[in-house]
Every structure is written in C-alpha cells, then in structure tokens.
VOPAGU-2260 file (C-alpha; in pm, 1 decimal, decimal comma):
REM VOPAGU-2260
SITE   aa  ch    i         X         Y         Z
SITE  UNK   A    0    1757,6    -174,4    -851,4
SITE  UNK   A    1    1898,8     162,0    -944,5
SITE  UNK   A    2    1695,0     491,9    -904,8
SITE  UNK   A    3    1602,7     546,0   -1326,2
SITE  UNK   A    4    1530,3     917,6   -1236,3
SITE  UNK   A    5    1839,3    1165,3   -1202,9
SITE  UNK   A    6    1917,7    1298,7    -773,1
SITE  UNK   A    7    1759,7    1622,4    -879,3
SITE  UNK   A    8    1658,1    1693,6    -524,3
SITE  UNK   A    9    1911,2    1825,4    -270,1
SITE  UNK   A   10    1810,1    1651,3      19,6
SITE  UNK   A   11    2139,3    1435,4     157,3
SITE  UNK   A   12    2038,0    1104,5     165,4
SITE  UNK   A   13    2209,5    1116,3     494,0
SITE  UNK   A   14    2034,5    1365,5     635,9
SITE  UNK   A   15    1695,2    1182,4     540,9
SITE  UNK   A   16    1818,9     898,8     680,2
SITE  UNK   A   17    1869,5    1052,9    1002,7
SITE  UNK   A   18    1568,9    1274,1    1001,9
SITE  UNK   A   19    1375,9     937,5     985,9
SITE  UNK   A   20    1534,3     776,7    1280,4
SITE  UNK   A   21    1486,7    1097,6    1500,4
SITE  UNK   A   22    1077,2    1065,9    1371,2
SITE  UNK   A   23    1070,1     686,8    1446,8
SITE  UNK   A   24    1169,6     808,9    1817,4
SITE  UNK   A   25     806,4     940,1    1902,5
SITE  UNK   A   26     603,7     726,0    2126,2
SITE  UNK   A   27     358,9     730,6    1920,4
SITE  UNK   A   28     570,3     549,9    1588,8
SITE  UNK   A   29     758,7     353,1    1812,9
SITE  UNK   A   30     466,8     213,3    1957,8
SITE  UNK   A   31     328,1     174,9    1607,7
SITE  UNK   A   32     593,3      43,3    1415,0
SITE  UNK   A   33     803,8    -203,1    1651,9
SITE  UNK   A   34     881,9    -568,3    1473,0
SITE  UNK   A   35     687,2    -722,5    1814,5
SITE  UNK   A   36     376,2    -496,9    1648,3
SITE  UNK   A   37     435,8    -662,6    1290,5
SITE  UNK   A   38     460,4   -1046,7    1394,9
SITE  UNK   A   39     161,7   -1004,7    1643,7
SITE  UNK   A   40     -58,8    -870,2    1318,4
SITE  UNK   A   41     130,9   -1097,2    1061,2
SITE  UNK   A   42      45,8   -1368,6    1321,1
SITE  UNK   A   43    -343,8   -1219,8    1372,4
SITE  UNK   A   44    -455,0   -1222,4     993,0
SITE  UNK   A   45    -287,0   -1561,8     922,1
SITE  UNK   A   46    -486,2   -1760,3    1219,5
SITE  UNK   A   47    -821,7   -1555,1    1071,6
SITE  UNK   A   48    -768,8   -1672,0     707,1
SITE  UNK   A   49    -700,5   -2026,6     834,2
SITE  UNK   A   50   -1041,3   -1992,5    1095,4
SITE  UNK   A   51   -1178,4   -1854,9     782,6
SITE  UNK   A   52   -1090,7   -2131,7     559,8
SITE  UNK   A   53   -1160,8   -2387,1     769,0
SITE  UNK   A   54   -1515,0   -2196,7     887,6
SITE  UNK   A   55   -1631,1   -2046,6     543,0
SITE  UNK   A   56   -1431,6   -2298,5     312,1
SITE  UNK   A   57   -1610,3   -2179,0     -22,9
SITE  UNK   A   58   -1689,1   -1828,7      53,9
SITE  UNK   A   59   -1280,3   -1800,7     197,4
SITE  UNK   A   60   -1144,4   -1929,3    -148,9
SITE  UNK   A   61   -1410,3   -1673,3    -336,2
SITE  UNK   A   62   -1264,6   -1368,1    -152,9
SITE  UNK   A   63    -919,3   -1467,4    -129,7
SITE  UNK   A   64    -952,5   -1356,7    -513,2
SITE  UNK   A   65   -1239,5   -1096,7    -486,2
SITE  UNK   A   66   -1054,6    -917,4    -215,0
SITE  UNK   A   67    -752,2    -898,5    -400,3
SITE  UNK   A   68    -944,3    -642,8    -674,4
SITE  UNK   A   69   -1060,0    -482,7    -348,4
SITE  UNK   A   70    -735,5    -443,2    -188,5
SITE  UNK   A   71    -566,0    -310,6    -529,9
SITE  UNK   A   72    -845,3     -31,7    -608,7
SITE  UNK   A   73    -735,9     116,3    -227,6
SITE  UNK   A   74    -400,7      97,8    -246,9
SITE  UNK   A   75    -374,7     244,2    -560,0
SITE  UNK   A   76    -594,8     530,9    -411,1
SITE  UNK   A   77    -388,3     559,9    -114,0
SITE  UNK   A   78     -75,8     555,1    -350,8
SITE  UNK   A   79    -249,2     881,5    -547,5
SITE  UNK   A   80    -316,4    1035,3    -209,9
SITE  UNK   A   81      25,0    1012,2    -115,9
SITE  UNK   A   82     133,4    1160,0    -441,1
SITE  UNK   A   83     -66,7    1414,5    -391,0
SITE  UNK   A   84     116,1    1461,1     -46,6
SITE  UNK   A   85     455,2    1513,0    -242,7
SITE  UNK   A   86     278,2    1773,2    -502,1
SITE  UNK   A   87     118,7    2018,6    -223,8
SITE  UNK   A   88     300,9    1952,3      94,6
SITE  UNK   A   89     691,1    2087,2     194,2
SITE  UNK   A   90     850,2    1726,9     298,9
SITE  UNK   A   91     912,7    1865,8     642,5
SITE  UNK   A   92     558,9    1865,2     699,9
SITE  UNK   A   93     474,9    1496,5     583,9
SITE  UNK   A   94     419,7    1263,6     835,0
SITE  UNK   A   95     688,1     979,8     887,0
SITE  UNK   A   96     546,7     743,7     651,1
SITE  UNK   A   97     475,6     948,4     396,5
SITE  UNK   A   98     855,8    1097,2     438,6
SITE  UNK   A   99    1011,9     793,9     372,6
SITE  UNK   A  100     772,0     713,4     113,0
SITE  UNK   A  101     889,0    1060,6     -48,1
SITE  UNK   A  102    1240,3     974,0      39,0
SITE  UNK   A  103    1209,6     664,7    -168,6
SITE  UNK   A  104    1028,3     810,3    -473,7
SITE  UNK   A  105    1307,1    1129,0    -510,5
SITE  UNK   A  106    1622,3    1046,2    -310,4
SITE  UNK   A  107    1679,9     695,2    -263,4
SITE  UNK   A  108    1446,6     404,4    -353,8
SITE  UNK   A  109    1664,1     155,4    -176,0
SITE  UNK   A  110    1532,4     344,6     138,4
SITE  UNK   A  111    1253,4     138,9     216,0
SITE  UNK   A  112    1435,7    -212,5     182,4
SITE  UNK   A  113    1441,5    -293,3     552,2
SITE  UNK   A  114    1241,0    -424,0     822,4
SITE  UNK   A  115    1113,2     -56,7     906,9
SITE  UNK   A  116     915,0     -27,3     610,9
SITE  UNK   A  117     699,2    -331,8     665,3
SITE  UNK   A  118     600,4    -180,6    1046,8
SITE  UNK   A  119     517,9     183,4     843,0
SITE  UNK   A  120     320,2       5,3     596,8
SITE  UNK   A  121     107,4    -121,0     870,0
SITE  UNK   A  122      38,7      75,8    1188,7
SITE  UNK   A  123    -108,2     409,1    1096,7
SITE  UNK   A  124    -365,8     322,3     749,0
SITE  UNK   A  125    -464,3     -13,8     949,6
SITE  UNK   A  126    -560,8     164,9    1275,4
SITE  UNK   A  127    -708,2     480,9    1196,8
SITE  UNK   A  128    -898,8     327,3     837,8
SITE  UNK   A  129    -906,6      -4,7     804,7
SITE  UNK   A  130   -1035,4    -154,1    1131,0
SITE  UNK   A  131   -1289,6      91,2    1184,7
SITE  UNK   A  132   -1451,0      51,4     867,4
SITE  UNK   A  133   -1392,4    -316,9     907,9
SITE  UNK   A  134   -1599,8    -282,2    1274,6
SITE  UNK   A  135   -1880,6    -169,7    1088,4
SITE  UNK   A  136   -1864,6    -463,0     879,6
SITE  UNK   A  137   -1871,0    -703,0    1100,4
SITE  UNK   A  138   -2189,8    -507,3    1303,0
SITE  UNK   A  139   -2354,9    -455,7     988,0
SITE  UNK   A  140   -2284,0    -864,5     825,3
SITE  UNK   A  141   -2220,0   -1009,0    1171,9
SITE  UNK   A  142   -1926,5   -1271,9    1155,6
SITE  UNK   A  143   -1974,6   -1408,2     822,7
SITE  UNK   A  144   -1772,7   -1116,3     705,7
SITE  UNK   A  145   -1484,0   -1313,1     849,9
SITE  UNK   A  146   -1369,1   -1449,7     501,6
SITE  UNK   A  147   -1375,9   -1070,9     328,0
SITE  UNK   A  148   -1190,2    -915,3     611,7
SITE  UNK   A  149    -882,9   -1175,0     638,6
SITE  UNK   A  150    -858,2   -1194,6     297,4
SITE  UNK   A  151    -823,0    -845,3     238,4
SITE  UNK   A  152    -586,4    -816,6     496,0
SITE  UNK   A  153    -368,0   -1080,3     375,8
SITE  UNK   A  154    -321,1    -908,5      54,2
SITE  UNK   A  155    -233,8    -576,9     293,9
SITE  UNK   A  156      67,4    -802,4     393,1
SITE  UNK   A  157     192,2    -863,9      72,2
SITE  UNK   A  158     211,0    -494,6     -31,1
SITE  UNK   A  159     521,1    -429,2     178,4
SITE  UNK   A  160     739,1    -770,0      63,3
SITE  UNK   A  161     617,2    -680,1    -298,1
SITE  UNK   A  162     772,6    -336,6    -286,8
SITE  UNK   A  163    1108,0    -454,4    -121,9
SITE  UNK   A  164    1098,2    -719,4    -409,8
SITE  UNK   A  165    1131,6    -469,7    -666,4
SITE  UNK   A  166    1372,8    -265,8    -543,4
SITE  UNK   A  167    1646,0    -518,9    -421,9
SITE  UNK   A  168    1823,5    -696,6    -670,2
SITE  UNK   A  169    1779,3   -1080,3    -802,3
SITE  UNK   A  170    2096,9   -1158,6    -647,7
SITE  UNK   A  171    2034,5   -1021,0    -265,6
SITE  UNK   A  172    1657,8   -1147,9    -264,4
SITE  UNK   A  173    1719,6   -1515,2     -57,6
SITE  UNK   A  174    1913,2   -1339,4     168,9
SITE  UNK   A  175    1681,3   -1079,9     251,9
SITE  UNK   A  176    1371,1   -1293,4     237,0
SITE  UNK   A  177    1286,3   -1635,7     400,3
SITE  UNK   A  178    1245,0   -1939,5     185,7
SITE  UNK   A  179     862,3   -1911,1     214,7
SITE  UNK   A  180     839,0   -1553,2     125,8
SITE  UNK   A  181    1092,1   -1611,5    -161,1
SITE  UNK   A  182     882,7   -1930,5    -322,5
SITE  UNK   A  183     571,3   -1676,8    -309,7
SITE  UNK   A  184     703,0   -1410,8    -461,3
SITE  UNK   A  185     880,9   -1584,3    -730,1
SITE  UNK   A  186     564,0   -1703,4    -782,1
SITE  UNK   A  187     329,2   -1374,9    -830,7
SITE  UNK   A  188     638,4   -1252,2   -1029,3
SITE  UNK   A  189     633,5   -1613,3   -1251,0
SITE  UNK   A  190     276,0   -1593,2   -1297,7
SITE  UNK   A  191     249,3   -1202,2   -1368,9
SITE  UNK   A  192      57,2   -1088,1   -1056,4
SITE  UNK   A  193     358,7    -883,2    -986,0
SITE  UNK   A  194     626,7    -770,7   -1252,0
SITE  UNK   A  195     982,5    -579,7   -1113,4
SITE  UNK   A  196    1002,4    -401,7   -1469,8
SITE  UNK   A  197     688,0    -338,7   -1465,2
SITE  UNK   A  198     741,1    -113,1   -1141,0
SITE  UNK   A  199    1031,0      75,4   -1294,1
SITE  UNK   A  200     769,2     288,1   -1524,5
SITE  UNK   A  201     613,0     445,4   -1182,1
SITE  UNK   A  202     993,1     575,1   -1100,7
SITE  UNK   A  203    1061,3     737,7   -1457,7
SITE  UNK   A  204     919,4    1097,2   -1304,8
SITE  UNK   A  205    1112,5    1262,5   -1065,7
SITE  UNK   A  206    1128,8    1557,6    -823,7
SITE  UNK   A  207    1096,8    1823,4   -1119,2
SITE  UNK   A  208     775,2    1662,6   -1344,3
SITE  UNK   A  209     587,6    1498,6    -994,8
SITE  UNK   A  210     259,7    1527,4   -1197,9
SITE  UNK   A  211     356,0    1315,9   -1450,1
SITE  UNK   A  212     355,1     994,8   -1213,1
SITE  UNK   A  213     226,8     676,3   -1344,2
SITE  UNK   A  214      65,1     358,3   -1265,6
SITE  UNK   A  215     -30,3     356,9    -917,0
SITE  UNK   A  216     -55,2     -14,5    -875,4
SITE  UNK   A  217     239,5    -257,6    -751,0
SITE  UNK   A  218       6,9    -555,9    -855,9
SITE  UNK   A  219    -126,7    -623,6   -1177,7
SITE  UNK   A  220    -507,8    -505,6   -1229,4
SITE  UNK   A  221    -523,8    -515,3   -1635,3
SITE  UNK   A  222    -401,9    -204,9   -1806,3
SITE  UNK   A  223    -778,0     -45,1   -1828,2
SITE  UNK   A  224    -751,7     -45,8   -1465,9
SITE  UNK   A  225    -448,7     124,5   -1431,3
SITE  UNK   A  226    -505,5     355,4   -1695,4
SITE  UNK   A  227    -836,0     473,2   -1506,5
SITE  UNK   A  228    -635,7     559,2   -1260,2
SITE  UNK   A  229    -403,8     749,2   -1432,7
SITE  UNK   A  230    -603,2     924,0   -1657,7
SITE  UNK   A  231    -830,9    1023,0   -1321,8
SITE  UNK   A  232    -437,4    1136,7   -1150,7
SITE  UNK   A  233    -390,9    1388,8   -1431,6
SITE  UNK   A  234    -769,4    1498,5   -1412,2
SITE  UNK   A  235    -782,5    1595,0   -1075,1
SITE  UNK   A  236    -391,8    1758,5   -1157,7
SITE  UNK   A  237    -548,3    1957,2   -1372,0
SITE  UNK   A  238    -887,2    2119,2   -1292,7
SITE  UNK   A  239    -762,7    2067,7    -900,6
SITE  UNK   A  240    -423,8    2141,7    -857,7
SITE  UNK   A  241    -348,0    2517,4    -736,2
SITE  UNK   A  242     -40,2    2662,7    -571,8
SITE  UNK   A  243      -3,0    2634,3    -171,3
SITE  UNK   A  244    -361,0    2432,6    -191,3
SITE  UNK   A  245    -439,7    2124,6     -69,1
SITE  UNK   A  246    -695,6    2004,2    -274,0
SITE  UNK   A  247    -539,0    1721,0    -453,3
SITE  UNK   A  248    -467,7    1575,0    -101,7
SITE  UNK   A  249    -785,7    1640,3      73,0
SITE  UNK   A  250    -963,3    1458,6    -257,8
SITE  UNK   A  251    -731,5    1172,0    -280,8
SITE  UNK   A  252    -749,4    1133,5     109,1
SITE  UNK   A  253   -1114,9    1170,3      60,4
SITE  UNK   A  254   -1175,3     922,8    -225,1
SITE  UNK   A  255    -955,9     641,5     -38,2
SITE  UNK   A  256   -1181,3     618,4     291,4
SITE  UNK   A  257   -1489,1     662,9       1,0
SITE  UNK   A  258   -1339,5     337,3    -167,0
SITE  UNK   A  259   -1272,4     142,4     146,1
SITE  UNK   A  260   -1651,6     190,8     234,2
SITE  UNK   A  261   -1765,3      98,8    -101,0
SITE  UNK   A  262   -1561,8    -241,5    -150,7
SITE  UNK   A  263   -1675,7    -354,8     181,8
SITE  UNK   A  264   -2050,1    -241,2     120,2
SITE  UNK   A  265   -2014,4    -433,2    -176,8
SITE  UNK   A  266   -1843,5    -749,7       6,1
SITE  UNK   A  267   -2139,8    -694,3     291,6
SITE  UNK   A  268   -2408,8    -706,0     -28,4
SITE  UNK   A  269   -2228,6   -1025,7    -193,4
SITE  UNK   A  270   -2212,2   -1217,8     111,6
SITE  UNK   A  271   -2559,3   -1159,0     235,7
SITE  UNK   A  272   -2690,3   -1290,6    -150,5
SITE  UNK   A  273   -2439,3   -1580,4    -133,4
SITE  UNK   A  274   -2607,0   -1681,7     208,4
SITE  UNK   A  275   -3000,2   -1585,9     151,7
C-alpha cells in the first residue's frame, strides 16, 4: 500500500534503514528480537490456549472474545503512547521499536513488512509489562486465570500479521504469509474484525500535523470506541502538550500500565464470580 501522506520528512529512508540494523546489533535487541525468540513464544501461547481449552473449555471460549476488548483498549493506549513518543521526543532518542514504528508512520510504511517487526512487536512490551502484571494474576486468581492470560496473548500475536496485512498489497499477501495465516486473515478482513481501508485513515497525518492522528485501533472496536479514544488524544494534546515536555508521553505511558491492571483486575473479578 502506498504512503497517502506526502515524504515531508528528510530522513533518507536509507539511512533509517541502516540506523535500524546498527540498533538491532545490541545484545540486548538481539537477544530480544531473534526469530528463535518469536517461534518459542508463538509456540508458548498456542500450547496454553489449547491446555486452556481443553482445561477451562467454557470459560476459554468466553475470553477468547472478552480478551479481545481487553487486548484492543491496550493497544490502542500503547499506540497513543507511542504517538506521543513522535510529538515530544527527537527520533534519535526513541528506542528501536519505537524508531521503526516512527519510521513507518513518516518515512516509509512498507518498513515494518518483514520478519523483524513481528520480534519488535514482542520482546520489550511483553517482558517488562505484560508478564509481570500477568504474575500477579495468576498469584492473585491462582491458575484459573489460565484462559484470560492465553487468550489475551493470542490476540497480542495477531497485532503484528494484522499490520503487515495492511500495508502489503492483495497481490504479494500468499507469498508473504503461510496458508494458515492467509485463511485467518482473510477471514477477520471478510468478517470486518479488521478492514485495510479502514487503516489508511490513521496514515492521512503526517510529519507536519502529528496531532491530528486518528483512530488508534488496527481492529475494529465500534466507532464510539474509537472515537473515545480520539477525542481523549486531542484532550490530553491540548491542555497537556507543551514544548520540550514530556507530558503527553509520561501520561500515555502511564495510562497503558493503568489499563493493563484494570482489564486483568476485571478478568480476576469475572472469573472468581463465574467460579463461586
């Protein structure tokens, strides 16, 4: 899919290019972000859904759908924070996810159609958020929590095929994707759970009018949803937004642990009534 937003940045795509390899060099990222690392936690959260399913058959099928409202509301927080990221911080200063993610909203959204982009969605916001906050889960719920946590991380998975989705074209999709991930996805896009065209409004801002970002979602949550979300976007833009501050960040970055806790205080609460 073509970038609908004009190169107004002067960043060499290039350059960028390069400038990403040379960060992916770090122990740290490589250690992170190697395909090994991707198959072992693709591998991981599918044998936990099906222990899951086969475990906690009813209370599974309940959160495969309750977890994907769960999964959205972060994500789309997560999306604001990075946003926020590319308002208030010089690109040289992001970290390496967030650079290609900035990379891909300003120079070239192609960027993040390879294999590297799956490892960066996972690594860093897994380790550091999500399984600590999942740890507490399980010691506050014990193992019944088992069907809310695989569920949710299942729909983690799909974020990173559902973004390369939209931004390859129809014709180059079965060769980029396997037969299973292509049936799936044809699927959510079939059914409206995820829409390409849809996707193209949240690249009609670029580098010059970065506040003016919309719909932070890459699956559909109903347009009151979404709308929350950017009517809250502008809010915060306004009354928190000030030169060489960071206080849209530190809020967004804030507000996304703040909505991890409270989805999975609320999954803790549901599953404990389900099973009194």
């Amino acid at each position: 899919m073509q970038s609908v937003h004009p190169r107004t940045y002067q960043l060499n795509y290039d350059s960028c290019e390069n400038e990403i390899i040379e960060r992916s060099k770090t122990a740290f990222d490589h250690a992170l972000r190697t395909e090994t690392f991707y198959r072992l936690f693709v591998a991981a959260v599918v044998g936990l859904c099906l222990y899951s399913l086969v475990r906690y058959p009813l209370l599974t099928v309940a959160f495969f759908f309750l977890s994907y409202f769960a999964y959205q509301i972060s994500f789309m927080v997560y999306h604001s924070s990075l946003h926020a990221q590319f308002v208030e911080l010089d690109h040289k200063k992001l970290l390496t996810g967030p650079f290609i993610a900035f990379v891909h909203h300003y120079v070239n959204p192609r960027l993040l159609c390879c294999r590297e982009h799956r490892n960066t969605y996972q690594s860093f916001i897994v380790l550091i958020t999500l399984f600590p906050i999942f740890a507490l889960c399980f010691l506050i719920g014990g193992k019944v929590m088992i069907p809310y946590v695989s569920t949710f991380l299942l729909w983690h998975l799909s974020a990173s095929p559902v973004h390369e989705w939209y931004h390859l074209p129809p014709k180059n999709r079965k060769d980029y994707f396997n037969r299973v991930e292509c049936a799936i996805l044809n699927f959510l896009e079939n059914r409206n759970v995820i829409s390409t065209k849809r996707h193209v409004n949240h690249h009609r801002h670029h580098i010059n009018n970065k506040q003016d970002v919309i719909e932070f979602d890459d699956s559909n949550v109903g347009e009151k949803l979404s709308k929350l979300f950017d009517h809250l976007w502008q809010f915060c833009w306004r009354h928190l937004y000030r030169e060489n501050k960071k206080r849209l960040t530190v809020f967004y970055s804030i507000l996304y642990v703040s909505s991890l806790v409270l989805v999975s205080g609320v999954a803790v609460v549901l599953t404990r009534m389900v099973l009194a």
